[in-house]
N, C-alpha and C positions, 0 to 999 in steps of 0.2 A: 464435723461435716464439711466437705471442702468442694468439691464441683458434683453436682448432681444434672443425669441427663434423664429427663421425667419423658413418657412418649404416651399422647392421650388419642385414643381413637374416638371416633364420634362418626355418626351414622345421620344423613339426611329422611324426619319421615312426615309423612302429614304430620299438620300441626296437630297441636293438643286441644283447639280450641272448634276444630271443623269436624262435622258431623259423619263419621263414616258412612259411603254406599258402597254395596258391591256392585259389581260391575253387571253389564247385561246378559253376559256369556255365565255368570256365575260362579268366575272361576278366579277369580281375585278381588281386592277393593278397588274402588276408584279411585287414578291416581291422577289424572286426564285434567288439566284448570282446576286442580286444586292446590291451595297454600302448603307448602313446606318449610321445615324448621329442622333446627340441631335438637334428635332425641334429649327428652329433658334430662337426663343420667346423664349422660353424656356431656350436657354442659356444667351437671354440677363437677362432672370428674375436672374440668376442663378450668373450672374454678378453684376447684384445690387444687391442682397443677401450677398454679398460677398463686395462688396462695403460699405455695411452700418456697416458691421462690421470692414473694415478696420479705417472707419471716427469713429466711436465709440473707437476704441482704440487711436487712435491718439489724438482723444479729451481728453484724460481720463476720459471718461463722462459714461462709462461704458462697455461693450462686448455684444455680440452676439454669439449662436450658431448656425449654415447653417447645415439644411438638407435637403435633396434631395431624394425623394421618385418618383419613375415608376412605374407604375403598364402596365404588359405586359410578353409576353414570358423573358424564360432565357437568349438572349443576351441580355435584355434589363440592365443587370447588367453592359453591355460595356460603355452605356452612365451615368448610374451614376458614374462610374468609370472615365470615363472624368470630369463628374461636381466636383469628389473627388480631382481630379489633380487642376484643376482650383482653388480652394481654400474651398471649400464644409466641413465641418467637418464628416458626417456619411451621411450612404445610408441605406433607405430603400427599397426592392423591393417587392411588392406585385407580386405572380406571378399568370400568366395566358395564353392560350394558345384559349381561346375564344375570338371572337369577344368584344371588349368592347367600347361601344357608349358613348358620353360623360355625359348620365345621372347615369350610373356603374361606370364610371372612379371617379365621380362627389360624388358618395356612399360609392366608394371605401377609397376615400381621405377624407371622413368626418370622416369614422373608424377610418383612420390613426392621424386628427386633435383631437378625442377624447384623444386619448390615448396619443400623445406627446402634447399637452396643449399647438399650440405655441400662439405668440403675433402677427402674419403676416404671412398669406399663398401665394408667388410669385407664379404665372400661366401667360407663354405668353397669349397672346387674342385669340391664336389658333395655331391649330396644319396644318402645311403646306401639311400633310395628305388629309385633310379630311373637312380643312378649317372651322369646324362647327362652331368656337366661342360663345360656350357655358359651358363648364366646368365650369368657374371662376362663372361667374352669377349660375348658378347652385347650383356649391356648395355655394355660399353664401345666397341661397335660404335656403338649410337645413339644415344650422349652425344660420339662422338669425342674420346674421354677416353685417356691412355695407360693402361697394365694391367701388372701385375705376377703372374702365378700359380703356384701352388705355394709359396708361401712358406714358408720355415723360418726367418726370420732378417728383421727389421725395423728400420730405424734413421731417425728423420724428421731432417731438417735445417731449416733457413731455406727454406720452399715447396717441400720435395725429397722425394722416399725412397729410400732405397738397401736393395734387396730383394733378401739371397738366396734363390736359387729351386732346387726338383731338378727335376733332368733326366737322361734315358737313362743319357745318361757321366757322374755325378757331381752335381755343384752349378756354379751362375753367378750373378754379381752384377749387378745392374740396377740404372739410377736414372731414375725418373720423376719431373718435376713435379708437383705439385697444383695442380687435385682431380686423382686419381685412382681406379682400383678397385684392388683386393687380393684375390687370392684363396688360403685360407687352407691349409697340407699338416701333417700328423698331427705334425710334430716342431717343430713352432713354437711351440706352451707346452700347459700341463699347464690343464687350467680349473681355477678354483677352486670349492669348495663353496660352494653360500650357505646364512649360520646362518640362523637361526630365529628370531632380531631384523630380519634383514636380509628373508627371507620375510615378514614385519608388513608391514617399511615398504613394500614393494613393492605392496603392495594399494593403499594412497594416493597409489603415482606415476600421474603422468598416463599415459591409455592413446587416446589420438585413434582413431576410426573413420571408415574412408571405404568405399565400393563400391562395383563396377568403373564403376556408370555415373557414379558424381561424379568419376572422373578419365577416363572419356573414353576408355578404350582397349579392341580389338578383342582380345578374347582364344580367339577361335574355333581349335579344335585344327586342326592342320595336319597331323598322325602320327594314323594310326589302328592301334590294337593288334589284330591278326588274332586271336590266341590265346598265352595262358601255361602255361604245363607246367614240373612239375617235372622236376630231374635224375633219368635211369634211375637204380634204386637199385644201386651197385654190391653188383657181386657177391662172394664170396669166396675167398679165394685156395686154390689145390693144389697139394698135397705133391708129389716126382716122387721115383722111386727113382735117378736117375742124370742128369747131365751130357745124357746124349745124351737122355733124354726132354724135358730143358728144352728141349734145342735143340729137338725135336720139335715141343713146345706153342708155342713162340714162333714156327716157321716157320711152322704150321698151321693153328694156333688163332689166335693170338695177330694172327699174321702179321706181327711187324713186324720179321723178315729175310728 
């Protein structure tokens, strides 16, 4: 293995920890004074990105370059600025202030694969947004590249990867050549924090800007969202004084005998 150039996209969405509301028009969530964060996939891709370059040097077997590209409005510069801290070499930001579905995101980032040439594109398996899990397939669709997703388990070789993956019945092992994509599942590593040395230096790594009309691609939505509603709020459960009332309320009410 001798120079690898890894390229991880990451998606700025609410955090994981804030309570979704839809909005009062009812026609999105509320995005308005709330916290935002790097989709957690996203970071862990961003971890193994950074991982394969740490084992690459360690081995002396060769280097890796990590970059991190988002395509989204202008804070989304905060989150690559995180993945810069974390150990990321450069940021790209594609910007945009339009709705972008993941077959645009998916166009967006093949512009971006043209032009930096890498060996391996990290994509979590979805964005905690919007949960489409499509991107990664996608762009591997219009690069005609092979794909790996769900990953829990990564290992490169001499222009190879052997990726285990979950599935329905258990786990299975794949090997794709490079480049490839990868896309990233919850047991595949832990991210690391970045210190507050490491937060400094990332303000002075490079951060490239481009916008949708300098690469050239049609990102006009294709899904139109009708309307968002929240879950009915459940209700509370009832006591019964006997065996046969359950049975009552469950044929009844309940109806599900």
């Amino acid at each position: 293995m001798s120079n690898l150039r890894i390229l991880v996209a990451t998606k700025r969405v609410v955090d994981y920890a804030v309570k979704i509301r839809v909005n009062a028009a009812g026609s999105a969530v509320e995005t308005a004074n709330v916290k935002h964060s790097m989709n957690p996939f996203d970071e862990i891709g961003t971890e193994q990105a950074i991982q394969i370059k740490e084992a690459l040097v360690k081995a002396k077997t060769g280097t890796a370059e990590v970059i991190v590209v988002s395509c989204g409005p202008a804070k989304s510069q905060e989150t690559l600025r995180t993945a810069l801290a974390m150990g990321a070499d450069r940021a790209i930001h594609v910007e945009s202030d339009e709705e972008l579905q993941p077959l645009a995101v998916a166009k967006l980032l093949k512009a971006i694969v043209e032009k930096e040439k890498p060996d391996m594109v990290i994509l979590g398996k979805q964005a905690i947004d919007d949960d489409s899990n499509q991107t990664g397939q996608m762009l591997a669709g219009l690069l005609n590249w092979p794909q790996a997703t769900f990953a829990s388990k990564v290992e490169l070789g001499d222009k190879l990867m052997t990726v285990t993956r979950e599935v329905d019945g258990g786990v299975e092992t794949v090997k794709a050549p490079l480049p490839a994509i990868l896309t990233t599942d919850l047991r595949l590593n832990v991210p690391r924090y970045a210190s507050l040395p490491n937060i400094m230096k990332a303000k002075k790594k490079p951060l490239a800007k481009f916008t949708v009309a300098d690469l050239g691609v049609d990102i006009k939505p294709r899904l139109q969202t009708l309307k968002i509603a929240e879950p009915p709020k459940r209700q509370g459960g009832k006591l019964v004084e006997s065996v046969d009332d359950l049975v009552d309320k469950l044929k009844n009410e309940a109806k599900v005998l």
